[in-house]
LUMGUFI-749675 format. One record per residue (C-alpha): x, y, z; residue number from 1. Coordinates in steps of 0.1 Angstrom, whole numbers, always signed. Example, Ala and Ser with C-alpha at 12.3 -4.5 7.8 and 13.67 -1.06 7.14 Angstrom:
2
+-------+-------+-------+------+
!    c1 !    c2 !    c3 ! logu !
+-------+-------+-------+------+
!  +123 !   -45 !   +78 !    1 !
!  +137 !   -11 !   +71 !    2 !
+-------+-------+-------+------+
END
This chain:
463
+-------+-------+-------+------+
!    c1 !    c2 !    c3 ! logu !
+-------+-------+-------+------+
!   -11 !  -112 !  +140 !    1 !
!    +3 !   -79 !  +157 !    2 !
!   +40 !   -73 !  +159 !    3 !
!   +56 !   -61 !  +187 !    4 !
!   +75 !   -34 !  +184 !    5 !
!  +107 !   -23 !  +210 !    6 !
!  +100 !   +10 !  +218 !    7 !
!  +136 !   +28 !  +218 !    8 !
!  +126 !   +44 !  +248 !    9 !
!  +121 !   +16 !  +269 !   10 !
!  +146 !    -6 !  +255 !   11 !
!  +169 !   +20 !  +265 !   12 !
!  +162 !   +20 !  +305 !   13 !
!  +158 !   -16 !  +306 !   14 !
!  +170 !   -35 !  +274 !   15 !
!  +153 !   -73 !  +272 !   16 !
!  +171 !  -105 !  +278 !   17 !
!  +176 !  -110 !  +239 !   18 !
!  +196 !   -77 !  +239 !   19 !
!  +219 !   -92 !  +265 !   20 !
!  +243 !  -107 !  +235 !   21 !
!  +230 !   -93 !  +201 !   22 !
!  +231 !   -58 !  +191 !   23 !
!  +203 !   -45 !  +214 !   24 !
!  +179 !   -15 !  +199 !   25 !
!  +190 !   +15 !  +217 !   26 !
!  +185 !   +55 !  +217 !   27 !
!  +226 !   +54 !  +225 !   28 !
!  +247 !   +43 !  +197 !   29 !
!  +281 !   +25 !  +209 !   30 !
!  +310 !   +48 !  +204 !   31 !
!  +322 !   +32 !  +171 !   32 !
!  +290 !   +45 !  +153 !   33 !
!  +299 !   +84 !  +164 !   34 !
!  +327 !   +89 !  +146 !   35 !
!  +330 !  +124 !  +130 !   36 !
!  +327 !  +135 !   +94 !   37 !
!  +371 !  +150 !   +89 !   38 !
!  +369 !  +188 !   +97 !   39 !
!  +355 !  +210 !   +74 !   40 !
!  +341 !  +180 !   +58 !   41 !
!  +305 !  +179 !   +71 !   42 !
!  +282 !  +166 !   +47 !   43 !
!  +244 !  +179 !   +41 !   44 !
!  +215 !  +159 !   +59 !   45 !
!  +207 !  +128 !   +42 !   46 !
!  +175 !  +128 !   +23 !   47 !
!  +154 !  +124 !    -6 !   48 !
!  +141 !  +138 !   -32 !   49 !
!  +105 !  +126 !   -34 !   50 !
!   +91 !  +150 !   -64 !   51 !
!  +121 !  +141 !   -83 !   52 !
!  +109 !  +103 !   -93 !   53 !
!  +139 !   +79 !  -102 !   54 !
!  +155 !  +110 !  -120 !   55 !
!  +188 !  +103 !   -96 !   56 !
!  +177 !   +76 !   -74 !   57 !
!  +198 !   +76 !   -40 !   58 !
!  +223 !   +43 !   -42 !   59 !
!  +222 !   +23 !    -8 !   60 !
!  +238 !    -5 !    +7 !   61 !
!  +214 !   -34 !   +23 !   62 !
!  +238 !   -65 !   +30 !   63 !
!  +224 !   -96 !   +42 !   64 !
!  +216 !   -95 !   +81 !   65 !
!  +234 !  -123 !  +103 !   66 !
!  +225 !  -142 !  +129 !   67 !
!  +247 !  -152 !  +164 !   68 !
!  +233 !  -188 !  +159 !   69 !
!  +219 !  -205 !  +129 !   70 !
!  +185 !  -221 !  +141 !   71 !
!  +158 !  -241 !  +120 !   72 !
!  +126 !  -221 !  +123 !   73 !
!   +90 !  -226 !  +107 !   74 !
!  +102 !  -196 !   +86 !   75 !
!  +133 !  -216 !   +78 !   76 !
!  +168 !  -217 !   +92 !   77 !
!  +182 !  -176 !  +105 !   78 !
!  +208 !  -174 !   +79 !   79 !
!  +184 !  -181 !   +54 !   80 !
!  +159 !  -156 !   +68 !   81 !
!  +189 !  -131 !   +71 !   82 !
!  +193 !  -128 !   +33 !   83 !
!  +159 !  -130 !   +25 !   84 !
!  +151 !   -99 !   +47 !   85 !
!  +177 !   -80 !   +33 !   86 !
!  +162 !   -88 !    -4 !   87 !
!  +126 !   -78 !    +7 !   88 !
!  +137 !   -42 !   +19 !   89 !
!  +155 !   -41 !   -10 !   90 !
!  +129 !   -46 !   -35 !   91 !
!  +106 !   -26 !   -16 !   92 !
!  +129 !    +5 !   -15 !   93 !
!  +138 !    -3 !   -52 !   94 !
!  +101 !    -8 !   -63 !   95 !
!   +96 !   +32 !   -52 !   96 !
!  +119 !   +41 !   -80 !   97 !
!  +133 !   +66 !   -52 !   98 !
!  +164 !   +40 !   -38 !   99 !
!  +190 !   +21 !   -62 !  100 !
!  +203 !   -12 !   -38 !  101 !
!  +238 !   -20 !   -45 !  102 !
!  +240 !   -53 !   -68 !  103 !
!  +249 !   -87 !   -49 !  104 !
!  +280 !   -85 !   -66 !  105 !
!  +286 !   -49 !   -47 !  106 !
!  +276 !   -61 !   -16 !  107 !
!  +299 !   -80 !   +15 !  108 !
!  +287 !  -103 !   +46 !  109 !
!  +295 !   -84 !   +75 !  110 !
!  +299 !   -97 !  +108 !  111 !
!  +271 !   -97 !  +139 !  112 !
!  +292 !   -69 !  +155 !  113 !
!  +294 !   -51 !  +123 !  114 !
!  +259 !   -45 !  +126 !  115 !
!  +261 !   -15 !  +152 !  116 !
!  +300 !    -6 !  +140 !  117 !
!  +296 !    +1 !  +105 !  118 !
!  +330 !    -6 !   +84 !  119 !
!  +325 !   +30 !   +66 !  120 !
!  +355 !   +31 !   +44 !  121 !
!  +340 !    +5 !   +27 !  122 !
!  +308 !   +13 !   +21 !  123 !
!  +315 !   +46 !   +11 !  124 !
!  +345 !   +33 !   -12 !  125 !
!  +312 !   +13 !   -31 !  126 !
!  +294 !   +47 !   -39 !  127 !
!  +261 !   +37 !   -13 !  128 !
!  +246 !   +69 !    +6 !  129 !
!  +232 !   +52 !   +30 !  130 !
!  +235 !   +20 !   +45 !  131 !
!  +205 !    -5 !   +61 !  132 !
!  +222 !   -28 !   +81 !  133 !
!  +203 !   -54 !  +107 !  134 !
!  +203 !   -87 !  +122 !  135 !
!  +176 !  -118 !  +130 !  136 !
!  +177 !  -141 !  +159 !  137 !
!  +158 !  -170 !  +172 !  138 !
!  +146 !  -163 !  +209 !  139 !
!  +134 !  -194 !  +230 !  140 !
!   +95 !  -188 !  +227 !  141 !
!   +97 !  -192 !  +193 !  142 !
!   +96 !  -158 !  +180 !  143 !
!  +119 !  -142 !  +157 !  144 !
!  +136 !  -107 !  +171 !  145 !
!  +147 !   -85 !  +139 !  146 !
!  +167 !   -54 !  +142 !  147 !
!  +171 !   -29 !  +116 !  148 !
!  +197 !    +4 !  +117 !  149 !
!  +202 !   +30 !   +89 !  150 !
!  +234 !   +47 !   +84 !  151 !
!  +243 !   +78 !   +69 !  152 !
!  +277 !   +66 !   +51 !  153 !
!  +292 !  +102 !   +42 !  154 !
!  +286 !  +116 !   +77 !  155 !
!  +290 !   +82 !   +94 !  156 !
!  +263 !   +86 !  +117 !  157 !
!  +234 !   +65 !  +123 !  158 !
!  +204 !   +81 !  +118 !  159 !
!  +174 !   +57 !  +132 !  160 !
!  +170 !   +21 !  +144 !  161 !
!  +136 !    +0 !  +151 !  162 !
!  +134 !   -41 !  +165 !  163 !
!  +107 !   -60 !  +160 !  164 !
!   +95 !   -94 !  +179 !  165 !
!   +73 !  -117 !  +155 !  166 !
!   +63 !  -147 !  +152 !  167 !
!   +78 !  -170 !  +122 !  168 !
!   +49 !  -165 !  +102 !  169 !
!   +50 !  -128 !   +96 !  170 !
!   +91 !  -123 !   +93 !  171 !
!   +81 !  -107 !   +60 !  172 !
!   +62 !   -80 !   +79 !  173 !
!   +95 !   -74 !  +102 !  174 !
!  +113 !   -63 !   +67 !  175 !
!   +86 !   -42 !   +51 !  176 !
!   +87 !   -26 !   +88 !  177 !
!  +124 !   -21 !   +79 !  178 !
!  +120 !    -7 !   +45 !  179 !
!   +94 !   +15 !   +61 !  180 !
!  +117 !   +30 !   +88 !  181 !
!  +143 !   +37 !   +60 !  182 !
!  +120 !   +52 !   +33 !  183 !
!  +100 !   +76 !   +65 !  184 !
!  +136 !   +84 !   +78 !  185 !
!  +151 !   +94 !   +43 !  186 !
!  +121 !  +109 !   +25 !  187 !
!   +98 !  +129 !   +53 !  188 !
!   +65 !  +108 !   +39 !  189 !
!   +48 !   +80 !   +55 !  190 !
!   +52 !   +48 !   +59 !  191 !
!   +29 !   +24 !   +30 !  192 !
!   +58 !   -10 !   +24 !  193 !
!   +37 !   -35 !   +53 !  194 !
!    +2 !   -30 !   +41 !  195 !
!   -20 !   -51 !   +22 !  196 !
!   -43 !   -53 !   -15 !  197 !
!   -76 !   -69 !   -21 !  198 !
!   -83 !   -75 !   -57 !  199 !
!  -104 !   -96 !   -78 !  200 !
!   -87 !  -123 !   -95 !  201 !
!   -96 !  -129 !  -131 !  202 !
!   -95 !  -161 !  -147 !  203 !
!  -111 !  -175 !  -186 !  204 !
!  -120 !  -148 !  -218 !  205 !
!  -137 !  -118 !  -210 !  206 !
!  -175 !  -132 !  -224 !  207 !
!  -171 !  -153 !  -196 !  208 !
!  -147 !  -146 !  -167 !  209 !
!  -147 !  -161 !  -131 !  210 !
!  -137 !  -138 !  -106 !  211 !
!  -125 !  -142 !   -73 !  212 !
!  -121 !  -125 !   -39 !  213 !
!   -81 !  -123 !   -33 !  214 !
!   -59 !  -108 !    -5 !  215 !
!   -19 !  -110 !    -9 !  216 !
!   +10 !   -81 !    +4 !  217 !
!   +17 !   -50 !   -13 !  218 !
!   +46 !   -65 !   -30 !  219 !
!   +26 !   -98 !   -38 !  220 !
!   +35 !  -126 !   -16 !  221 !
!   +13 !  -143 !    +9 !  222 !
!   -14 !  -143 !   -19 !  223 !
!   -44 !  -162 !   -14 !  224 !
!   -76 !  -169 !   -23 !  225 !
!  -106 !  -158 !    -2 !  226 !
!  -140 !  -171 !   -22 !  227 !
!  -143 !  -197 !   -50 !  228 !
!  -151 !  -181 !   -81 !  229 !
!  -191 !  -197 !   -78 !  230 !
!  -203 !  -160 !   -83 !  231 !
!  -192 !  -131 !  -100 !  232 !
!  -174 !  -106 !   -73 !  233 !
!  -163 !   -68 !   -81 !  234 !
!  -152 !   -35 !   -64 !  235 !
!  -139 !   -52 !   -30 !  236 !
!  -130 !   -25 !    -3 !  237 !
!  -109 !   -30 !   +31 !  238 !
!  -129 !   -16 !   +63 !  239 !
!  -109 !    +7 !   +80 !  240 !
!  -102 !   -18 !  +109 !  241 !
!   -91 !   -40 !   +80 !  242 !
!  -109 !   -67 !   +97 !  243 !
!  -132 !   -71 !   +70 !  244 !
!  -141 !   -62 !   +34 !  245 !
!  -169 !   -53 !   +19 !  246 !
!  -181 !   -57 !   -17 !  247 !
!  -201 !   -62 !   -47 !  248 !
!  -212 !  -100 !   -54 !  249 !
!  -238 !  -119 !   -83 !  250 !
!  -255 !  -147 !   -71 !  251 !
!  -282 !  -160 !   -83 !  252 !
!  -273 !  -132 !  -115 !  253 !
!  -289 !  -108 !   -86 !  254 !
!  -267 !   -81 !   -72 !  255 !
!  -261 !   -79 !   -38 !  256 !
!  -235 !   -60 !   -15 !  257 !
!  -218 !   -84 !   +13 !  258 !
!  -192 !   -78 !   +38 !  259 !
!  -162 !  -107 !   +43 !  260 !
!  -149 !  -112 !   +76 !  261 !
!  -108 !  -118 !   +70 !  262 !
!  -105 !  -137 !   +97 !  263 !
!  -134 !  -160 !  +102 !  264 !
!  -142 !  -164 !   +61 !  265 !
!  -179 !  -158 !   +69 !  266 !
!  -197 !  -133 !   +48 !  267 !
!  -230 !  -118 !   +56 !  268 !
!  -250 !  -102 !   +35 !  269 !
!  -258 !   -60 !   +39 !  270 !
!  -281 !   -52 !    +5 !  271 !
!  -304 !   -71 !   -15 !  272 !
!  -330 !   -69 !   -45 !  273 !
!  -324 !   -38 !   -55 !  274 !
!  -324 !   -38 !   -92 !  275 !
!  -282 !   -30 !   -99 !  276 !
!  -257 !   -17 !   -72 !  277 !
!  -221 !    -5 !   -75 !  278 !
!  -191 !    +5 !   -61 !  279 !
!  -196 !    -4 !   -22 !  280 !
!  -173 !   +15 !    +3 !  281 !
!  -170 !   +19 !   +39 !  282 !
!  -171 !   +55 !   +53 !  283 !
!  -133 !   +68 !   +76 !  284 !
!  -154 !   +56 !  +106 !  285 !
!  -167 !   +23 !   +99 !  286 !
!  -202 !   +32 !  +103 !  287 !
!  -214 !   +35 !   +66 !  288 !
!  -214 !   +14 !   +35 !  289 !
!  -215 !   +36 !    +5 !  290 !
!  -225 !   +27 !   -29 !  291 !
!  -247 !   +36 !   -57 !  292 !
!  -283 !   +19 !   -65 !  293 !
!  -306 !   +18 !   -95 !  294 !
!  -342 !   +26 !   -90 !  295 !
!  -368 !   +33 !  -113 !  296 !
!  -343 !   +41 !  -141 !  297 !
!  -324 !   +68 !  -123 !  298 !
!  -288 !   +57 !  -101 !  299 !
!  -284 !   +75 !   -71 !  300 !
!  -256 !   +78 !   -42 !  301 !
!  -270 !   +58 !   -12 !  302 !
!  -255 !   +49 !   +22 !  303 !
!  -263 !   +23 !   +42 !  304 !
!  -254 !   +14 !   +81 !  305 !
!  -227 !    -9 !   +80 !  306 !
!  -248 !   -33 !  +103 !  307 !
!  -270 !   -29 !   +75 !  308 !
!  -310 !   -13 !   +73 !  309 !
!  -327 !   +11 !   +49 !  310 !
!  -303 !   +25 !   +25 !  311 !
!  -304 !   +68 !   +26 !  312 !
!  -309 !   +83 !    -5 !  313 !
!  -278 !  +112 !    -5 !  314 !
!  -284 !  +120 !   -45 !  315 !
!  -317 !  +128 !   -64 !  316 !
!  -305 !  +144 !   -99 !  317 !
!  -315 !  +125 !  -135 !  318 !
!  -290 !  +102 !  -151 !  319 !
!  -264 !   +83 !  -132 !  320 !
!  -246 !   +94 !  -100 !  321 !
!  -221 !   +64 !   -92 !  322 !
!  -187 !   +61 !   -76 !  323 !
!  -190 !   +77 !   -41 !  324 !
!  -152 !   +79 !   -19 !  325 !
!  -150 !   +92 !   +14 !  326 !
!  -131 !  +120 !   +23 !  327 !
!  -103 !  +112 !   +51 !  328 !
!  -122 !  +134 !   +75 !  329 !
!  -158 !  +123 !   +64 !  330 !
!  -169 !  +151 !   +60 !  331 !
!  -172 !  +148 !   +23 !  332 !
!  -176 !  +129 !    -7 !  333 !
!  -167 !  +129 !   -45 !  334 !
!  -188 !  +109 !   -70 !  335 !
!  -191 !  +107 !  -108 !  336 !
!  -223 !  +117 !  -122 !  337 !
!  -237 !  +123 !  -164 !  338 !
!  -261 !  +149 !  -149 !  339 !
!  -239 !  +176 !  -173 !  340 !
!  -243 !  +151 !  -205 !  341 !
!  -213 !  +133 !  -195 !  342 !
!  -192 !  +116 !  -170 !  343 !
!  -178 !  +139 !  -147 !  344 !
!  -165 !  +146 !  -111 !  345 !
!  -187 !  +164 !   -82 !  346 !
!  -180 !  +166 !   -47 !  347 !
!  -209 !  +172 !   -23 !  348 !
!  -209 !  +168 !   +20 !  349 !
!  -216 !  +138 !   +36 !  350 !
!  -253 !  +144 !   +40 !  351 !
!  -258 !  +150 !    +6 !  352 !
!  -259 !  +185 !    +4 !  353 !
!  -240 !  +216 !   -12 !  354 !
!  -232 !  +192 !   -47 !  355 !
!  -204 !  +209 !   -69 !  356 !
!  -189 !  +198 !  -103 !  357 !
!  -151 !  +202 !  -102 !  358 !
!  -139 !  +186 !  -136 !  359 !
!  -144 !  +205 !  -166 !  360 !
!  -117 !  +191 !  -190 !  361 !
!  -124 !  +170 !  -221 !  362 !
!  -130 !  +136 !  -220 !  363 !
!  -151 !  +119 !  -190 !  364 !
!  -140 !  +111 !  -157 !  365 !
!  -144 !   +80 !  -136 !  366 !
!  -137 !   +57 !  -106 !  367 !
!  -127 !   +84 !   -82 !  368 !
!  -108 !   +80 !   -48 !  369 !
!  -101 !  +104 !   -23 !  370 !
!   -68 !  +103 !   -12 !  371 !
!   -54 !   +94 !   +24 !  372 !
!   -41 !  +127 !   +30 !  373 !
!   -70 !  +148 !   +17 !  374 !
!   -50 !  +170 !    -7 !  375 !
!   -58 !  +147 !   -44 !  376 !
!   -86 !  +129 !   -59 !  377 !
!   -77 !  +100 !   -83 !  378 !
!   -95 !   +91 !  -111 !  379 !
!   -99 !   +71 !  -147 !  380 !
!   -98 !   +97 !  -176 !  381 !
!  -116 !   +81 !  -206 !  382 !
!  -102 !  +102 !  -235 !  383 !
!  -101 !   +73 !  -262 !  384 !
!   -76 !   +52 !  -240 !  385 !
!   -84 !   +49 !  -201 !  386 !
!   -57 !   +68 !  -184 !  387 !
!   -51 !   +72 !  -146 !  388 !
!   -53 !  +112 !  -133 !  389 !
!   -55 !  +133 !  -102 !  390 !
!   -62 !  +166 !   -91 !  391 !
!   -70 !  +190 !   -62 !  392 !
!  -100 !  +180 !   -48 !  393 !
!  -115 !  +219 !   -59 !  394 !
!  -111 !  +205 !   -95 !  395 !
!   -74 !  +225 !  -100 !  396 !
!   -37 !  +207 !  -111 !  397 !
!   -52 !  +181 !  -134 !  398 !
!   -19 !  +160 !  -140 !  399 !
!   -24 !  +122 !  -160 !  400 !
!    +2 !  +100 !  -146 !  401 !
!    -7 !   +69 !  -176 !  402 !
!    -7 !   +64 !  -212 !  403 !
!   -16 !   +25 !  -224 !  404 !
!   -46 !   +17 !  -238 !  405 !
!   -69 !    +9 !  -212 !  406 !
!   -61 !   +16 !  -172 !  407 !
!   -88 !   +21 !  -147 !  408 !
!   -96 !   +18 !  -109 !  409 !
!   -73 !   +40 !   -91 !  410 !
!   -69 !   +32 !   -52 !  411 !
!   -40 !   +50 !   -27 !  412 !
!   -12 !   +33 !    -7 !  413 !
!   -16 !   +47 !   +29 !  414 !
!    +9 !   +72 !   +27 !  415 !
!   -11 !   +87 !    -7 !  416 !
!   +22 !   +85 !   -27 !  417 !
!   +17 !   +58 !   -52 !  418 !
!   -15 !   +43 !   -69 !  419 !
!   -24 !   +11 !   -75 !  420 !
!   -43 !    +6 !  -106 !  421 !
!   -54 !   -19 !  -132 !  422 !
!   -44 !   -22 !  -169 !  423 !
!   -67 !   -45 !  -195 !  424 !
!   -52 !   -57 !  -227 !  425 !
!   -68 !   -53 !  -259 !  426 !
!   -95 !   -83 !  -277 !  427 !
!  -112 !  -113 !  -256 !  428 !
!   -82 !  -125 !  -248 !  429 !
!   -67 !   -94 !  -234 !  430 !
!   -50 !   -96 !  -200 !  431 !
!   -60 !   -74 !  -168 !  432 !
!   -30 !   -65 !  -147 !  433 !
!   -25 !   -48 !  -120 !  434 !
!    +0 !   -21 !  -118 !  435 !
!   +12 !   +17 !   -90 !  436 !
!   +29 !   +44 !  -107 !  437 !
!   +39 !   +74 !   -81 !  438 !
!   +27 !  +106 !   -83 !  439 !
!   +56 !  +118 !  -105 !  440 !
!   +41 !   +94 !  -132 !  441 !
!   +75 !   +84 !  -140 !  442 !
!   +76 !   +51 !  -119 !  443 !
!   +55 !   +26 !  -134 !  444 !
!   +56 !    -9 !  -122 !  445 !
!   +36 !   -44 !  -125 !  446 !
!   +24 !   -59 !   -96 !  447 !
!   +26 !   -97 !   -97 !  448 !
!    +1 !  -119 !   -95 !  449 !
!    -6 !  -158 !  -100 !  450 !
!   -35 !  -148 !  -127 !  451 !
!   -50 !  -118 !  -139 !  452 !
!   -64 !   -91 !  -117 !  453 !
!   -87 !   -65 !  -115 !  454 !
!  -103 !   -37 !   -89 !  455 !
!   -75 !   -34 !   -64 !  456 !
!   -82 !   -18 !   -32 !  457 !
!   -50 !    -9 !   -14 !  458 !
!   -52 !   -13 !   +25 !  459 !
!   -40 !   +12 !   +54 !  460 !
!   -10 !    +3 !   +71 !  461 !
!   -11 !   -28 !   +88 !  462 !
!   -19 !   -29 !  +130 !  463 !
+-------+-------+-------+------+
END
C-alpha cells in the first residue's frame, strides 16, 4: 500500500479539509513557534554527529501524539495509536545508537494545540535537544492522517514537519516516516527506518534445519511467513521494484533459482539442472539475475535475463568465482573468487571484463555487497571467527566492525549506514541470529525475530 504524503508546498496554498481543525502541515509556522533564542544567546545549528557512534548520543523528547477525538479504528482506538507512534519513532531513533529518548517517566501529555506551540521552558528544563512532537486523527474515509514536527528546543524553532494519509493498516509506516524525517533532518544522511528485510527463517538442529522464506519491517514487526519450509530456501534478494524476490531453493535435493512475487505468492522458476548454483541477485535495473553456477568442476559468475533464458558466462578462471553484487550504477561488480589460493575479493565490469583483486590482507574474504551509495563494499572476514568488514571498493580502509565467533552475510540499509548481518552460535544446537551494527562498529544490536534467522537481505526504502 502507498502512503500519501502532504506535500508542504501544496498544503500550504490550499490546506485539506482535515487541516481545517487539527494542526494542519504547513511551510508557515504559527507565531508561537517563532519565538527567538534571548540576545546574544543564539545557539549552534542542531545536528548530529554521525561518525561519532553513541559516544554522546543527542537526548530528545518524543511525547505521545494526541488526537481531537478518540475513534475505534482497525488499527485500534487514536489515543492508543497516539502512544504507540510515539514509541515506534522512539525505538527507531534509539536503535541508531545516535538519539537517547527521554524515559516515560521524563516525558508529559501535551495538549492537541501544543503540538504546533511547543511549551519550551519545559522541555528544555528536561535536558532534550530536540523535540518530535505530532498528532493522529481519524478522517471519514477511513484513513488515518499523522502529523509529525521536529523542534529545535535551545533555539525554539521548528526545523521541519511532514503529514501522512494511510490507511489503518500501515500506521506503523506513518511513524518510521516520522523517525525518518527526524534522523534525515538532524544527521544530513538518508532516510533507511520504513524499509523492509527478507530473511530465511531457521527452525530444528543444524544436521537438519527447515528453512523458510520470511518478510517482516526493519525493526521486526509485521513478520510473516512467505513459503512453508517443504524445501530448503537460501540467499533471498529484494528486486529493486521490491515487488518480488528472487532466490536460491532445493527441491527435489536439485538446485534451482526462483523469483517470489510479494504480492500474488506465486513463484516461477528462472534456472534449473545445473549441477549447484548460489547467491542469486538482481542487477540496479531489474534486468539481470546474477549468481554463480557449477559446471564441469569449475564455478563461474553467470547472469541470467530476469525473464529468464541462457545464463552468460561473465567469469572463466580455475577454482571458484562466487558471490557476485551489483554496483549502484551497474556498471560493475565485486565477487569472491580462490583463483589466488584463497578466498578473496575482485571487482571486474559488468560484462565481465577488466577483473582486479582488491583484498590482500590475511585471512579470506567472503559474501560481498556493494553498498547503496557506491563508496564501501561489505564483506565476511574468516580469520578463525567470521567477522563482518568493509572497505573502499579499490581494496583501501579495511575497518572490521565484529568480533563474536561466527557472523556472516552482510547486506546494507538504503541509506548504506548500518548492516544487517547474521550471527551463528557455536555446536548443533547453536542459534543463528540476526543482528546491524553501524559503520562506527560501536552500535551493535539484535534484530528480533519469532525463530532463528539467517541470510538477511535489507530492502530500499519503501514506495
Amino acid at each position: 500500500m502507498r502512503l500519501t504524503f502532504l506535500i508542504p508546498a501544496l498544503i500550504a496554498t490550499a490546506a485539506p479539509a482535515w487541516a481545517q481543525d487539527v494542526p494542519p502541515v504547513t511551510l508557515t509556522p504559527p507565531a508561537a513557534q517563532s519565538a527567538a533564542a534571548p540576545a546574544g544567546a543564539t545557539p549552534p545549528p542542531l545536528e548530529v554527529d554521525v561518525t561519532g557512534g553513541i559516544s554522546a548520543p543527542m537526548p530528545i523528547a518524543i511525547p505521545p501524539m494526541p488526537t481531537t477525538q478518540v475513534v475505534q479504528t482497525p488499527a485500534g482506538s487514536t489515543d492508543q495509536l497516539g502512544r504507540q507512534l510515539s514509541e515506534i519513532v522512539a525505538n527507531d531513533l534509539r536503535n541508531s545508537g545516535l538519539f537517547t529518548p527521554l524515559s516515560p517517566a521524563q516525558l508529559r501529555a501535551i495538549a492537541f494545540p501544543e503540538v504546533t506551540a511547543p511549551t519550551f521552558d519545559y522541555w528544555g528544563g528536561t535536558g532534550a535537544q530536540a523535540l518530535v512532537q505530532g498528532y493522529i486523527r481519524a478522517n471519514g474515509d477511513g484513513t488515518l492522517t499523522v502529523g509529525c514536527y521536529l523542534y529545535d528546543v535551545s533555539a525554539r524553532t521548528e526545523l521541519t514537519r511532514q503529514g501522512f494519509v494511510v490507511p489503518p493498516s500501515d500506521w506503523r509506516r506513518a511513524a518510521h516516516k516520522c523517525a525518518d524525517m527526524v534522523y534525515t533532518r538532524l544527521t544530513g544522511e538518508g532516510p533507511y527506518f520504513d524499509s523492509r528485510v527478507v530473511y530465511v527463517s531457521e527452525t530444528g538442529l543444524k544436521a537438519n534445519r527447515i528453512k523458510r522464506l520470511a518478510i517482516m519491517d526493519q525493526d521486526g514487526a509485521n513478520h510473516r511467513f512467505l513459503t512453508a519450509g517443504s524445501s530448503i530456501v537460501l540467499t533471498p534478494r529484494f528486486a529493486p521494484n521490491q515487488q518480488s524476490i528472487v532466490y536460491m531453493s532445493y527441491v527435489g535435493k536439485n538446485p534451482a533459482i526462483y523469483v517470489y512475487d510479494i504480492g500474488s505468492g506465486r513463484q516461477r522458476l528462472v534456472v534449473q539442472n545445473v549441477a549447484t548454483t548460489f547467491a542469486p541477485r538482481f542487477s540496479p535495473d531489474g534486468r539481470w539475475i546474477l549468481f554463480s553456477m557449477a559446471q564441469a568442476g569449475n564455478t563461474d559468475i553467470y547472469r541470467v535475463a530476469a525473464t529468464g533464458g541462457t545464463p552468460q558466462r561473465l567469469t572463466t578462471s580455475p577454482g571458484i568465482d562466487t558471490g557476485g553484487s551489483y554496483s549502484p550504477d551497474g556498471s560493475k561488480i565485486v565477487f569472491e573468487s580462490d583463483r589466488s589460493g584463497g578466498q578473496q575479493l575482485y571487482v571486474m565490469n559488468a560484462d565481465g571484463s577488466n577483473q582486479q583483486r582488491i583484498s590482500f590482507g590475511n585471512g579470506r574474504y567472503a559474501t560481498p555487497v556493494w553498498s547503496p551509495r557506491g563508496d564501501l563494499i561489505a564483506f565476511t572476514k574468516i580469520a578463525g571467527p567470521f567477522r563482518i568488514g568493509i572497505m573502499s571498493p579499490n581494496g583501501s580502509g579495511e575497518k572490521l566492525l565484529t568480533n563474536a565467533w561466527q557472523d556472516e552475510g552482510p547486506t546494507w540499509s538504503p541509506n548504506g549506514r548500518v548492516l544487517m548481518f547474521f550471527r551463528q552460535g557455536q555446536g548443533n544446537a547453536g542459534k543463528a541470529d540476526l543482528w546491524s551494527v553501524d559503520l562506527t562498529g560501536v552500535n551493535e544490536r539484535r534484530v528480533p525475530t519469532p525463530l532463528d534467522g539467517s541470510d538477511p537481505a535489507w530492502g530500499p526504502l519503501r514506495p
